[in-house]
Structures are given as structure tokens and as C-alpha cells.
PQR file with spaces between the fields and no chain letter, atoms N, CA, C, O and H, PARSE charges and radii, in Angstrom:
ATOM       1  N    UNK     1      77.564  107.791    8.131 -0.4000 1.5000
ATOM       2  CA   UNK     1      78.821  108.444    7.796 -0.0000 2.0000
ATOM       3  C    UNK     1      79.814  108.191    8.919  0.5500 1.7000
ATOM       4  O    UNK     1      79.473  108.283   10.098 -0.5500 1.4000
ATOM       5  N    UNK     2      80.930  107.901    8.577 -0.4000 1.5000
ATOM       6  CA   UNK     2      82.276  107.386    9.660 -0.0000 2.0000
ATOM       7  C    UNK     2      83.550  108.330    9.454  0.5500 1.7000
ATOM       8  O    UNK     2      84.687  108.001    9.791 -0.5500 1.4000
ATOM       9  H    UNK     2      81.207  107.826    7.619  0.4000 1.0000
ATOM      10  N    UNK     3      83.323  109.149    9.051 -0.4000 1.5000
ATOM      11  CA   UNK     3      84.372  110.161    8.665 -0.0000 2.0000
ATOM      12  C    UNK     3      85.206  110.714    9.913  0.5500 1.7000
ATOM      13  O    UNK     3      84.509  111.445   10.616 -0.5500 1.4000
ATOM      14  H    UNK     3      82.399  109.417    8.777  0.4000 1.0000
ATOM      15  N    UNK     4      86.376  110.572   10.320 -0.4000 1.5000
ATOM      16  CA   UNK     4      86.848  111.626   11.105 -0.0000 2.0000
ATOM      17  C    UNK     4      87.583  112.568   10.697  0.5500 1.7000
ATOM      18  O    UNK     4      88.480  112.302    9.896 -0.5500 1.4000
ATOM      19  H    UNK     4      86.942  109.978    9.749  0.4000 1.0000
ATOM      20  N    UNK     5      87.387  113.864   11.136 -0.4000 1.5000
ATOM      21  CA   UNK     5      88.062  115.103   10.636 -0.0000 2.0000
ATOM      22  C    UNK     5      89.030  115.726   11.915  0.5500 1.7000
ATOM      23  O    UNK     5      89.057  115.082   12.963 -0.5500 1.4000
ATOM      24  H    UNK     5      86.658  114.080   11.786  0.4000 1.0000
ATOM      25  N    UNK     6      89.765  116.903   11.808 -0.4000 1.5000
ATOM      26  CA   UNK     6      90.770  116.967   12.295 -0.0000 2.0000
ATOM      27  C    UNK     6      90.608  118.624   12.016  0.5500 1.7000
ATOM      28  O    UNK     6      89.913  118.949   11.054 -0.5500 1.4000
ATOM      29  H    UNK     6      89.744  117.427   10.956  0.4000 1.0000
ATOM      30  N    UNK     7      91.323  119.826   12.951 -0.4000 1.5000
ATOM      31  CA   UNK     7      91.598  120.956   12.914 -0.0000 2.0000
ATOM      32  C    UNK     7      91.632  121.577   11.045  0.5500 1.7000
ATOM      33  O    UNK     7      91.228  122.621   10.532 -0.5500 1.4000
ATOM      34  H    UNK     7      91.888  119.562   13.733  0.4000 1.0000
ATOM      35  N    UNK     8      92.245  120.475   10.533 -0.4000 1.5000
ATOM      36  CA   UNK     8      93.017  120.741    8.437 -0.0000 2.0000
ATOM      37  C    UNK     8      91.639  120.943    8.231  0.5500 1.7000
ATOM      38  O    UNK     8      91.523  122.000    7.609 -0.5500 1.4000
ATOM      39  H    UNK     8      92.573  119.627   10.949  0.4000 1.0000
ATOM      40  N    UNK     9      90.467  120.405    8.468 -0.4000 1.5000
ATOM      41  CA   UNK     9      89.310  120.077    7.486 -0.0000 2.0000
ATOM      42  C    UNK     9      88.517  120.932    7.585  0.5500 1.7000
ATOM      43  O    UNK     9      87.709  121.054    6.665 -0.5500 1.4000
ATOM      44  H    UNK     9      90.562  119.547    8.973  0.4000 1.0000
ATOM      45  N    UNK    10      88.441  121.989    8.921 -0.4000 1.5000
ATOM      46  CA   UNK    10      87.287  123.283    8.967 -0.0000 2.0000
ATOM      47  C    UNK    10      87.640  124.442    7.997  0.5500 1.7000
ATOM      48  O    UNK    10      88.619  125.184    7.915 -0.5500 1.4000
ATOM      49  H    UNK    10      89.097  121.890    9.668  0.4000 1.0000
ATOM      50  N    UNK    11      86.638  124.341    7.385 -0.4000 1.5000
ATOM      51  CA   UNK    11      86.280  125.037    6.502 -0.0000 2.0000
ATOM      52  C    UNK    11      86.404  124.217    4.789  0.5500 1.7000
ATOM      53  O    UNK    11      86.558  124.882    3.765 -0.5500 1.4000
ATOM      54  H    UNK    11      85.843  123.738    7.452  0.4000 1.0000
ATOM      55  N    UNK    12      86.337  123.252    4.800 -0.4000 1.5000
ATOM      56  CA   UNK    12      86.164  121.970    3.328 -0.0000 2.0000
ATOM      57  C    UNK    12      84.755  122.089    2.918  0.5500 1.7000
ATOM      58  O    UNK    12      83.843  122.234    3.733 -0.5500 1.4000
ATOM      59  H    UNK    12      86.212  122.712    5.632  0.4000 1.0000
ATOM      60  N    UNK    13      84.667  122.056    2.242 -0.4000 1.5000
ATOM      61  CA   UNK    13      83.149  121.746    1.399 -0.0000 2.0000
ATOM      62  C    UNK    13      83.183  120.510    1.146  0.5500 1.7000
ATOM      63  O    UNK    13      84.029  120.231    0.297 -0.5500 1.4000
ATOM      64  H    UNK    13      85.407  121.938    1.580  0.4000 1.0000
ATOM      65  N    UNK    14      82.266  119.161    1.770 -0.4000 1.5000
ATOM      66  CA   UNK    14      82.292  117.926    1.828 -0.0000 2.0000
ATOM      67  C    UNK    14      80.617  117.377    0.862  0.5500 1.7000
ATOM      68  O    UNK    14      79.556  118.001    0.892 -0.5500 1.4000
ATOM      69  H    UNK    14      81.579  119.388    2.460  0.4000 1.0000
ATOM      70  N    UNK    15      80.808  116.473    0.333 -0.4000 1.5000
ATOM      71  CA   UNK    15      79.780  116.050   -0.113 -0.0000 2.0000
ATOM      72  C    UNK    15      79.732  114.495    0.288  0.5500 1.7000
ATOM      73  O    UNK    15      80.645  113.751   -0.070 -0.5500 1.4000
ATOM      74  H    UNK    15      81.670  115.967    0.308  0.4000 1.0000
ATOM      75  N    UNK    16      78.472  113.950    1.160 -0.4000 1.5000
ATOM      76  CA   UNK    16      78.309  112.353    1.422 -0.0000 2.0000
ATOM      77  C    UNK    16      76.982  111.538    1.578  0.5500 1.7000
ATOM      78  O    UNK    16      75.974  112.245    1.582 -0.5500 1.4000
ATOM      79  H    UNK    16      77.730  114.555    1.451  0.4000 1.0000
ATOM      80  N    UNK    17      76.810  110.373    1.691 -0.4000 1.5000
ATOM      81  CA   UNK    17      75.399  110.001    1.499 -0.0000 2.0000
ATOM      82  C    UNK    17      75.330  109.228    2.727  0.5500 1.7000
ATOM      83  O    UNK    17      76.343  108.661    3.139 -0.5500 1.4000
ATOM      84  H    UNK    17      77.628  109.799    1.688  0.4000 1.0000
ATOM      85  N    UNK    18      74.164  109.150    3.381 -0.4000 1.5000
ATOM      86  CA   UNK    18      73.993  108.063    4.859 -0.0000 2.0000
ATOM      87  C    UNK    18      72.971  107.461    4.683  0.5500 1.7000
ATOM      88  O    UNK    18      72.548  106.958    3.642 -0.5500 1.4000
ATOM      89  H    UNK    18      73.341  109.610    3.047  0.4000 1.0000
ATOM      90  N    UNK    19      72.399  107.494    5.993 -0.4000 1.5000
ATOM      91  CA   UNK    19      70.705  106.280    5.864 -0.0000 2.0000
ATOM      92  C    UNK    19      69.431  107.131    5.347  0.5500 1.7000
ATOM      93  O    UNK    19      68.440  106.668    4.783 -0.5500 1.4000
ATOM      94  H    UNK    19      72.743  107.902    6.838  0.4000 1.0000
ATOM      95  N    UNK    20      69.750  108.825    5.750 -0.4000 1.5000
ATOM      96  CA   UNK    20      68.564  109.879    5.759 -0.0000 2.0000
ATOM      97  C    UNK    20      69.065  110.085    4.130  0.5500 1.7000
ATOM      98  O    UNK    20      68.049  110.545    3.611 -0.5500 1.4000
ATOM      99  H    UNK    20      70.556  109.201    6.208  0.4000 1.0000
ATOM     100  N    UNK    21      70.081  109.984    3.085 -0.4000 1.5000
ATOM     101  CA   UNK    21      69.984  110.708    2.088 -0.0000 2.0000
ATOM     102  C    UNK    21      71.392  111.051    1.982  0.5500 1.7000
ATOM     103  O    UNK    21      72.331  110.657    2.675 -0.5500 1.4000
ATOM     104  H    UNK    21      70.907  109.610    3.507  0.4000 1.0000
ATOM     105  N    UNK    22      71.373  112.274    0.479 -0.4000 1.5000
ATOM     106  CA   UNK    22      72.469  112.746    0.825 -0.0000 2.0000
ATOM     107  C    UNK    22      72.712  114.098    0.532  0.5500 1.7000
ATOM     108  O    UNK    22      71.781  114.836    0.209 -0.5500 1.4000
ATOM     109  H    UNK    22      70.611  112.594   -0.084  0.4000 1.0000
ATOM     110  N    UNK    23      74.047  114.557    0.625 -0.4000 1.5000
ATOM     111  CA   UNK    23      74.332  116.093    1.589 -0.0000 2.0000
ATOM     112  C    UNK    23      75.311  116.662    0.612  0.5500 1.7000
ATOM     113  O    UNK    23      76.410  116.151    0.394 -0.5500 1.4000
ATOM     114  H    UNK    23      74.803  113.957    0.888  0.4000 1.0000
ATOM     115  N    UNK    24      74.831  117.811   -0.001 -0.4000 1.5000
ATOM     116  CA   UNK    24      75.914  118.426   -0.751 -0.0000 2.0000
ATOM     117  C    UNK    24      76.321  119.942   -0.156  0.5500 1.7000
ATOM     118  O    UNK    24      75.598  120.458    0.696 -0.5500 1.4000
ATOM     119  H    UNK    24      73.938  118.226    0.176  0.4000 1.0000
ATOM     120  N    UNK    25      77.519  120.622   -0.653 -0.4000 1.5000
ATOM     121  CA   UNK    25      77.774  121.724   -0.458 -0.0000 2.0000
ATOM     122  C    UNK    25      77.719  122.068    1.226  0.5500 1.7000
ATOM     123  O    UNK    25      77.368  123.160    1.673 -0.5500 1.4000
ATOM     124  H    UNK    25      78.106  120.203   -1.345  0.4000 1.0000
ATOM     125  N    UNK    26      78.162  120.851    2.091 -0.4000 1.5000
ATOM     126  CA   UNK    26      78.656  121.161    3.322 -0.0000 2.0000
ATOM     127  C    UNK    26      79.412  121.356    3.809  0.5500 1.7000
ATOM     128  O    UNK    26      80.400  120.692    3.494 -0.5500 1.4000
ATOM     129  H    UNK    26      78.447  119.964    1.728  0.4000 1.0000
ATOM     130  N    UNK    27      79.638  122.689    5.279 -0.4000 1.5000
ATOM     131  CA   UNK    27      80.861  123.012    5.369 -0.0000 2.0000
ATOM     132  C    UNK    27      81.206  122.156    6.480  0.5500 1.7000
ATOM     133  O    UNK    27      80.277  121.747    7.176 -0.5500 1.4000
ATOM     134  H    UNK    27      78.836  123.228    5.536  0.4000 1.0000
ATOM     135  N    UNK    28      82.524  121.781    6.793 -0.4000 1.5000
ATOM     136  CA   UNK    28      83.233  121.425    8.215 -0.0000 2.0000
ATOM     137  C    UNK    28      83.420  122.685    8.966  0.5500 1.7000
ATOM     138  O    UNK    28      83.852  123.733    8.484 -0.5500 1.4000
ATOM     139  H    UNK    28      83.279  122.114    6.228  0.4000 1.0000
ATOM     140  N    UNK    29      83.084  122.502   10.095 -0.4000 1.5000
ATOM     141  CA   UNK    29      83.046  123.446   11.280 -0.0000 2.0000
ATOM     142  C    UNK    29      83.395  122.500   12.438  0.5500 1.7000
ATOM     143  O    UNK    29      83.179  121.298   12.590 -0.5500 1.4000
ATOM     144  H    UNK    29      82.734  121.651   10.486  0.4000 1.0000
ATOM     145  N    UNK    30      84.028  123.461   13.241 -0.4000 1.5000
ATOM     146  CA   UNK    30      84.508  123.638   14.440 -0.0000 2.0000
ATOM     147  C    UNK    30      83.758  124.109   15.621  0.5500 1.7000
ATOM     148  O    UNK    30      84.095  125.277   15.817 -0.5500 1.4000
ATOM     149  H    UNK    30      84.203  124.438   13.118  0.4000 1.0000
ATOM     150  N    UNK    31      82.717  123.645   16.669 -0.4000 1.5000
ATOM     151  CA   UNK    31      82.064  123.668   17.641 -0.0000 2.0000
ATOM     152  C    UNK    31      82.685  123.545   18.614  0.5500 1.7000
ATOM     153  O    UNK    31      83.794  123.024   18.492 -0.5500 1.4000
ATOM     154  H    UNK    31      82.443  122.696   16.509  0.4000 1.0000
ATOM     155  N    UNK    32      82.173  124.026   20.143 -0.4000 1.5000
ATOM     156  CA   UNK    32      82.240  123.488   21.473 -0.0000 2.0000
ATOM     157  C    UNK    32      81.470  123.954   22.147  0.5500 1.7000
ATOM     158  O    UNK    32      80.798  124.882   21.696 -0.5500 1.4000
ATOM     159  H    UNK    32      81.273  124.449   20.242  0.4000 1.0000
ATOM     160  N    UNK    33      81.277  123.528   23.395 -0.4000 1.5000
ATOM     161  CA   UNK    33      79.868  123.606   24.140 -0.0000 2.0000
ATOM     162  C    UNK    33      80.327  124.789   25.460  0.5500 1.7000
ATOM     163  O    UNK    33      81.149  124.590   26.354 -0.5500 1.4000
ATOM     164  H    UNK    33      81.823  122.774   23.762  0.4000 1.0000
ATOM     165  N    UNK    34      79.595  125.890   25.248 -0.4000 1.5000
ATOM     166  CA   UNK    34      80.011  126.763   26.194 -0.0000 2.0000
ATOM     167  C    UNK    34      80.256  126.244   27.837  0.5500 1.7000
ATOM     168  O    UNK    34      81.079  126.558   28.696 -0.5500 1.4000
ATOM     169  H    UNK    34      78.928  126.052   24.521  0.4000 1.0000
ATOM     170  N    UNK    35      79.400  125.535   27.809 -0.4000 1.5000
ATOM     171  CA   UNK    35      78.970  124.845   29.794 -0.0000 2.0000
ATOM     172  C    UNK    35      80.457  123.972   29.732  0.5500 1.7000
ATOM     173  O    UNK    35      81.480  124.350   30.302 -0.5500 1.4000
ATOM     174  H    UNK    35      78.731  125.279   27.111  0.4000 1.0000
ATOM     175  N    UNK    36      80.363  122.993   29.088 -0.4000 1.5000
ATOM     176  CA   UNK    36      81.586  122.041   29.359 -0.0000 2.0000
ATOM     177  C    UNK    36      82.846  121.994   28.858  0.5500 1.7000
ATOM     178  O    UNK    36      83.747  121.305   29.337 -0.5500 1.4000
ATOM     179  H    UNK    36      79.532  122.686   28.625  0.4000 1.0000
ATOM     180  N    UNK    37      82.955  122.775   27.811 -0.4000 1.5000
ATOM     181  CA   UNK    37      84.262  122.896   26.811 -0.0000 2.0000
ATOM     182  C    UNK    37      84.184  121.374   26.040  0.5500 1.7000
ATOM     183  O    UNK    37      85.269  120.880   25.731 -0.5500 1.4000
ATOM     184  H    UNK    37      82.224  123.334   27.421  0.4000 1.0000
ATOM     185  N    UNK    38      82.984  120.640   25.729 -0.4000 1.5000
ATOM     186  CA   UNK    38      83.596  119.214   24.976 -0.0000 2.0000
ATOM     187  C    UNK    38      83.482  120.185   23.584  0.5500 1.7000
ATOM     188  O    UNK    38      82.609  121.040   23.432 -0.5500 1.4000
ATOM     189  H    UNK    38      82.103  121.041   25.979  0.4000 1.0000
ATOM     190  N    UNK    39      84.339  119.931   22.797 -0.4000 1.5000
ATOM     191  CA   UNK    39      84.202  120.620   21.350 -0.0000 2.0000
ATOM     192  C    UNK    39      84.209  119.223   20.267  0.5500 1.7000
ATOM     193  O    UNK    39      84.771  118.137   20.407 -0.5500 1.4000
ATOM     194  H    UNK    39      85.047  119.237   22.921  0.4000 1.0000
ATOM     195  N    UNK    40      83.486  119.659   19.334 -0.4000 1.5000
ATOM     196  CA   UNK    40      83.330  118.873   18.248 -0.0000 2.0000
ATOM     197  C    UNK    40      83.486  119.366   16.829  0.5500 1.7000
ATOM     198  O    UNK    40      82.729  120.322   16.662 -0.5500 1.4000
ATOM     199  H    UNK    40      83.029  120.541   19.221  0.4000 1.0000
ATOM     200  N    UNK    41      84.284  119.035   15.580 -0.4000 1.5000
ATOM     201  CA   UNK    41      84.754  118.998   14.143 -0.0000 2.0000
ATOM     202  C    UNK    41      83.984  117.943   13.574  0.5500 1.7000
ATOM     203  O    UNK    41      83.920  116.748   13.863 -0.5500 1.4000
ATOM     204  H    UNK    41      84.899  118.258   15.715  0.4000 1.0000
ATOM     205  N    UNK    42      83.330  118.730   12.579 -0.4000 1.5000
ATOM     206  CA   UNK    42      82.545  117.687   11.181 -0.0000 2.0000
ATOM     207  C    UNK    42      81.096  118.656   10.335  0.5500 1.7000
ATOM     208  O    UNK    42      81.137  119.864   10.104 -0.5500 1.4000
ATOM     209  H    UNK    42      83.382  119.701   12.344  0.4000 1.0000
ATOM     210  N    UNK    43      80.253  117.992   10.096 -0.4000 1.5000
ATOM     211  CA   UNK    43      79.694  118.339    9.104 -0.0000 2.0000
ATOM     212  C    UNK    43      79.155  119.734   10.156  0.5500 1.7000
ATOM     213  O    UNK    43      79.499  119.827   11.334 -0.5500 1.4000
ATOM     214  H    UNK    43      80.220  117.010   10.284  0.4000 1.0000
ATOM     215  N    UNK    44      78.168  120.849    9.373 -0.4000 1.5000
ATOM     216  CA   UNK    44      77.376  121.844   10.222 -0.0000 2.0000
ATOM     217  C    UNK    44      76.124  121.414   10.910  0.5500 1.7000
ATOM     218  O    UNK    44      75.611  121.635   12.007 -0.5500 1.4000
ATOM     219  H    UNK    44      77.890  120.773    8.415  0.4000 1.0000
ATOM     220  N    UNK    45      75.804  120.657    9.759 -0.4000 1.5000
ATOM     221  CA   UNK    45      74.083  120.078   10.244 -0.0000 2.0000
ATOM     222  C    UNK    45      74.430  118.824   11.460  0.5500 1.7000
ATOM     223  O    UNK    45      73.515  118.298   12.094 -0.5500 1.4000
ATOM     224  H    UNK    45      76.221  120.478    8.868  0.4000 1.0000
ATOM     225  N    UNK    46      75.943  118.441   11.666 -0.4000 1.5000
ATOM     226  CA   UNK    46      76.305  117.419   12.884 -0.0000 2.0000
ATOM     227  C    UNK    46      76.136  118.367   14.022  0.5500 1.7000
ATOM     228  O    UNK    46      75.211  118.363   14.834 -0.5500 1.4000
ATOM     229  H    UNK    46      76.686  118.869   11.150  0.4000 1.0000
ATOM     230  N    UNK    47      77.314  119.311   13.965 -0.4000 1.5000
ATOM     231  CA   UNK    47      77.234  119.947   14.497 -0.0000 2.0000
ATOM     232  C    UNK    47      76.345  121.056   15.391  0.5500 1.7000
ATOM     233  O    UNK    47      76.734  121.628   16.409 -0.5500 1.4000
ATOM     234  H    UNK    47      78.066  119.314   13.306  0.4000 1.0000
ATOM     235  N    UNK    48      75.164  121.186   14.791 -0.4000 1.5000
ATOM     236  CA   UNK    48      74.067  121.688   15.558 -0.0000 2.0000
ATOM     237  C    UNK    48      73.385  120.718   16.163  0.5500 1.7000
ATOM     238  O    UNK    48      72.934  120.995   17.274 -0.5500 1.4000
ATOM     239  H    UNK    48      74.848  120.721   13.964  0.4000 1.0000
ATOM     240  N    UNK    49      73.113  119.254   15.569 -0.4000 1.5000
ATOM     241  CA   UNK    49      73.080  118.615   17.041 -0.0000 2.0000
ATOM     242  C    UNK    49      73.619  118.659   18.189  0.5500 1.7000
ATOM     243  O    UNK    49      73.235  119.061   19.288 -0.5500 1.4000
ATOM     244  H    UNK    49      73.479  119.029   14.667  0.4000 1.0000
ATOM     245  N    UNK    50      74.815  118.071   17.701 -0.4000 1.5000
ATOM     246  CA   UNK    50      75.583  118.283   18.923 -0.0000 2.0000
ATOM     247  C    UNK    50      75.715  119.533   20.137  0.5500 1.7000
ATOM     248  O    UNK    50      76.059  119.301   21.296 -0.5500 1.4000
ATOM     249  H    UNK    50      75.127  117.745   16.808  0.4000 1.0000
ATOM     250  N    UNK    51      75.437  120.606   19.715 -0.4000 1.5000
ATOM     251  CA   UNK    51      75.301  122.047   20.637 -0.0000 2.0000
ATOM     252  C    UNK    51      73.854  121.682   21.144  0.5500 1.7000
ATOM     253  O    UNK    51      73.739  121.688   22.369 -0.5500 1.4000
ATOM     254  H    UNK    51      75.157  120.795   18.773  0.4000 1.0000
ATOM     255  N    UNK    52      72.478  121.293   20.250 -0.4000 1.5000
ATOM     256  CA   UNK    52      71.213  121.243   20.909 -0.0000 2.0000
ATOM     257  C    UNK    52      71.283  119.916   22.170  0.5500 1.7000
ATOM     258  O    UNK    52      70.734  119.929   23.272 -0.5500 1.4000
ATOM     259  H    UNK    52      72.571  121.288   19.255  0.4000 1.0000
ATOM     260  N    UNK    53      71.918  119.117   21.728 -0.4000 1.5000
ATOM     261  CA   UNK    53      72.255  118.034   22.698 -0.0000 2.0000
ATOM     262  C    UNK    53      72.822  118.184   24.019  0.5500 1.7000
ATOM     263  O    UNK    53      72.393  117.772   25.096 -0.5500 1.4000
ATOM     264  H    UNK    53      72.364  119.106   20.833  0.4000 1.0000
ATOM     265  N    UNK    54      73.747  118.773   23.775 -0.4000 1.5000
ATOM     266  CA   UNK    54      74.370  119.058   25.125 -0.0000 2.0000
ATOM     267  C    UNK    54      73.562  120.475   26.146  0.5500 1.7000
ATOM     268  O    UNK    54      73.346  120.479   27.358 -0.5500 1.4000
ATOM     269  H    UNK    54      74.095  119.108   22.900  0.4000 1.0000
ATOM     270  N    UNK    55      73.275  121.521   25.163 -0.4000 1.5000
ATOM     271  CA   UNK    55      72.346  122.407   25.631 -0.0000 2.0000
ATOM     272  C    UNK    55      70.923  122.048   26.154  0.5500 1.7000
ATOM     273  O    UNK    55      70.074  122.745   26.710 -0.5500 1.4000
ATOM     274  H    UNK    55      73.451  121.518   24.179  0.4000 1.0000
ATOM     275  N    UNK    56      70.939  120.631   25.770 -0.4000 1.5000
ATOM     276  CA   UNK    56      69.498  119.795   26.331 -0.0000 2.0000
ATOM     277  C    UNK    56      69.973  119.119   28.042  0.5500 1.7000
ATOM     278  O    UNK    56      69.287  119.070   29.064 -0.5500 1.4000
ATOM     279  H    UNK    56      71.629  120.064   25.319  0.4000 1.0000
ATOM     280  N    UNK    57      71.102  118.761   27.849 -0.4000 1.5000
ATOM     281  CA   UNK    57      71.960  117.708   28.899 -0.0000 2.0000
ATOM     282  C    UNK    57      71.809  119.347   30.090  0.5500 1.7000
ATOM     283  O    UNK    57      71.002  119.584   30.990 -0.5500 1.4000
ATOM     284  H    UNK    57      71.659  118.801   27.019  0.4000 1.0000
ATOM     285  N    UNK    58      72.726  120.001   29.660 -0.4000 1.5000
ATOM     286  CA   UNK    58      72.507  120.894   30.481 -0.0000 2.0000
ATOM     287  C    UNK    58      71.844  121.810   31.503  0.5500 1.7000
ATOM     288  O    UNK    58      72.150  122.228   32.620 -0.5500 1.4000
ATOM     289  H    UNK    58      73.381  119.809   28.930  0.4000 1.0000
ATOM     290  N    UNK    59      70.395  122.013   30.334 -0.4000 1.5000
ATOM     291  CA   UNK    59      69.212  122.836   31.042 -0.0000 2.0000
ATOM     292  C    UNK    59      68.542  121.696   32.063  0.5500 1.7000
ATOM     293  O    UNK    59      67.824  122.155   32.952 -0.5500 1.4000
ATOM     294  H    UNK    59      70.146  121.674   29.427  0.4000 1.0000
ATOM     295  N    UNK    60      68.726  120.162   32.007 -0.4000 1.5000
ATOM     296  CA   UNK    60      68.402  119.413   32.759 -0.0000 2.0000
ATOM     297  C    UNK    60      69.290  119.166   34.130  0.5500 1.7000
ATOM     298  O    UNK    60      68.961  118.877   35.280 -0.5500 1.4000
ATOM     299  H    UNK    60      69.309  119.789   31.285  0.4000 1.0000
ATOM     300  N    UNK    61      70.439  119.384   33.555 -0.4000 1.5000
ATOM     301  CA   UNK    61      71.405  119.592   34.842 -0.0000 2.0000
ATOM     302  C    UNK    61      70.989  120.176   35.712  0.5500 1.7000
ATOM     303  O    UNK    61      70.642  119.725   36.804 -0.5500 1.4000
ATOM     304  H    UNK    61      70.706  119.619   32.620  0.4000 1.0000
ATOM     305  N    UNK    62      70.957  121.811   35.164 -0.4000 1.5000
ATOM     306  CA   UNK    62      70.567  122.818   36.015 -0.0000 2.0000
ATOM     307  C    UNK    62      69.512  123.066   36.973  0.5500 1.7000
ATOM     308  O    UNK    62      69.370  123.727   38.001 -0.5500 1.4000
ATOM     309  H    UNK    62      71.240  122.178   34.277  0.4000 1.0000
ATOM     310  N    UNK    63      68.555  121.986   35.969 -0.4000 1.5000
ATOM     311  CA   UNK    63      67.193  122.255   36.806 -0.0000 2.0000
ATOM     312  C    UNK    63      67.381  121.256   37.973  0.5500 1.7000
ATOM     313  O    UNK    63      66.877  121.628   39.032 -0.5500 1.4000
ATOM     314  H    UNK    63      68.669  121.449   35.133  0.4000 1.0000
ATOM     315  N    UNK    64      68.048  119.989   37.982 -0.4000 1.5000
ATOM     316  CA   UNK    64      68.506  119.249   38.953 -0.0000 2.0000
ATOM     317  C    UNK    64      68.681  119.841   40.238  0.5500 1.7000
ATOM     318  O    UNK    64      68.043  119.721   41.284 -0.5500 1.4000
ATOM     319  H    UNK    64      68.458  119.686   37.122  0.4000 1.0000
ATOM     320  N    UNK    65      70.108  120.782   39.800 -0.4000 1.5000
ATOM     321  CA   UNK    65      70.516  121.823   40.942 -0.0000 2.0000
ATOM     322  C    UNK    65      69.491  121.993   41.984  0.5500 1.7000
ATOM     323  O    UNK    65      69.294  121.640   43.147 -0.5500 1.4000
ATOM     324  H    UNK    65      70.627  120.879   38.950  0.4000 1.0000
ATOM     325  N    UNK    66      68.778  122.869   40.820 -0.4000 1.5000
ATOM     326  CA   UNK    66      67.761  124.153   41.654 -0.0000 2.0000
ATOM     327  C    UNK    66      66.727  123.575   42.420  0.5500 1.7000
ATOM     328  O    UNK    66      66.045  124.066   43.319 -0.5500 1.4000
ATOM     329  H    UNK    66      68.939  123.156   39.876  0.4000 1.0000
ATOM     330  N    UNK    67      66.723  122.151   41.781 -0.4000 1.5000
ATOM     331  CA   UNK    67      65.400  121.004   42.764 -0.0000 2.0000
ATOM     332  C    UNK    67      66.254  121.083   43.703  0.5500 1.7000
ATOM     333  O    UNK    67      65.931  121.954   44.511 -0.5500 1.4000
ATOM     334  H    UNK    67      67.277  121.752   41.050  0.4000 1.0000
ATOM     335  N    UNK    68      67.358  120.470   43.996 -0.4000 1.5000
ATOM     336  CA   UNK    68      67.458  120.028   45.266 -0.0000 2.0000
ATOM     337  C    UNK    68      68.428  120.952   45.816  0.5500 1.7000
ATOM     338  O    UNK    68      69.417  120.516   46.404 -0.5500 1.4000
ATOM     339  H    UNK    68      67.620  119.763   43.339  0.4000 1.0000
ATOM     340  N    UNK    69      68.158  122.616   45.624 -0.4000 1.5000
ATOM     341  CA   UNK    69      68.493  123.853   46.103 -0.0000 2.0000
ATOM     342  C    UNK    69      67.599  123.764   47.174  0.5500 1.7000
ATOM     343  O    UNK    69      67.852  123.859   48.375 -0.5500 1.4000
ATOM     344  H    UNK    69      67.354  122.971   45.146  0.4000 1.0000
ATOM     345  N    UNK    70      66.012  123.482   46.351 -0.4000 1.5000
ATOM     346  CA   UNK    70      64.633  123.990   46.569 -0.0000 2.0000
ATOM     347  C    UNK    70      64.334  123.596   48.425  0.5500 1.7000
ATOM     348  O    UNK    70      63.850  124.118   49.429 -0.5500 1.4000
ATOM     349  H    UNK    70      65.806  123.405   45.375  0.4000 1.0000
ATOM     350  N    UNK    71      65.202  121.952   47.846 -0.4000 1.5000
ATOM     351  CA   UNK    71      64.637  120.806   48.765 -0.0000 2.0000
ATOM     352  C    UNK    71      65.650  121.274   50.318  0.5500 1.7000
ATOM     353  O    UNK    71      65.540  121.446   51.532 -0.5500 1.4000
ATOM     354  H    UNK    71      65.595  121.528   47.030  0.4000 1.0000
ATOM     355  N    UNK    72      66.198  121.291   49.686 -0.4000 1.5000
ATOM     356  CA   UNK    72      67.236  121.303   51.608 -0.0000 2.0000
ATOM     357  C    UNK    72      66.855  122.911   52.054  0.5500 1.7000
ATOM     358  O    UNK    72      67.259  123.367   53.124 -0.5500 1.4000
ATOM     359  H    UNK    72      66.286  121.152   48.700  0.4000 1.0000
């Protein structure tokens, strides 16, 4: 799917097909990532990647930190 959406489109009920299948009765939503502010518009089921993704990027960040808190 290559769709870009825009602020107009949250809240559309979209229907589309990709490589996994296809997707009816989805809403457009409006996300952003509490830690960084990147925000993201498009499907819901995109969209919860995108939050587990970055919430993945993150907890690895953090633990970075605290290693080399540990270390010095």
C-alpha cells in the first residue's frame, strides 16, 4: 500500500489490498510517539506498528543509557 494521507483523512473508513491480503472497515488515525514527538497518519493496524517500533527503539535506548551510567 502507497497511500499518503494528510490531517482531512483521520477518521475515513478506508478499504485496500497489499502482499498480506486485504483490509476492510479501517479507520485513519492520527499517532505520535510520546519519547520523540515523530507522529504518524494512516491505517490503525499501521499505526500500532509504528508506536511498538519506536517503543522498541526506545526501551533499547534507555537501556544503553543506564549501561554506560553503570560503567563510568
Amino acid at each position: 500500500m502507497s497511500m499518503k494521507y494528510s490531517l482531512d483523512d483521520i477518521g475515513t473508513i478506508v478499504e485496500y489490498e497489499d502482499e498480506n491480503g486485504c483490509v476492510w472497515n479501517e479507520k485513519i488515525v492520527a499517532v505520535w510517539c510520546q519519547v520523540c514527538s515523530a507522529e504518524y497518519i494512516g491505517p490503525i493496524n499501521e499505526a500500532g506498528g509504528f508506536l511498538a517500533r519506536h517503543g522498541f527503539f526506545h526501551d533499547w535506548e534507555f537501556k544503553q543509557e543506564v549501561n554506560e551510567e553503570m560503567v563510568a
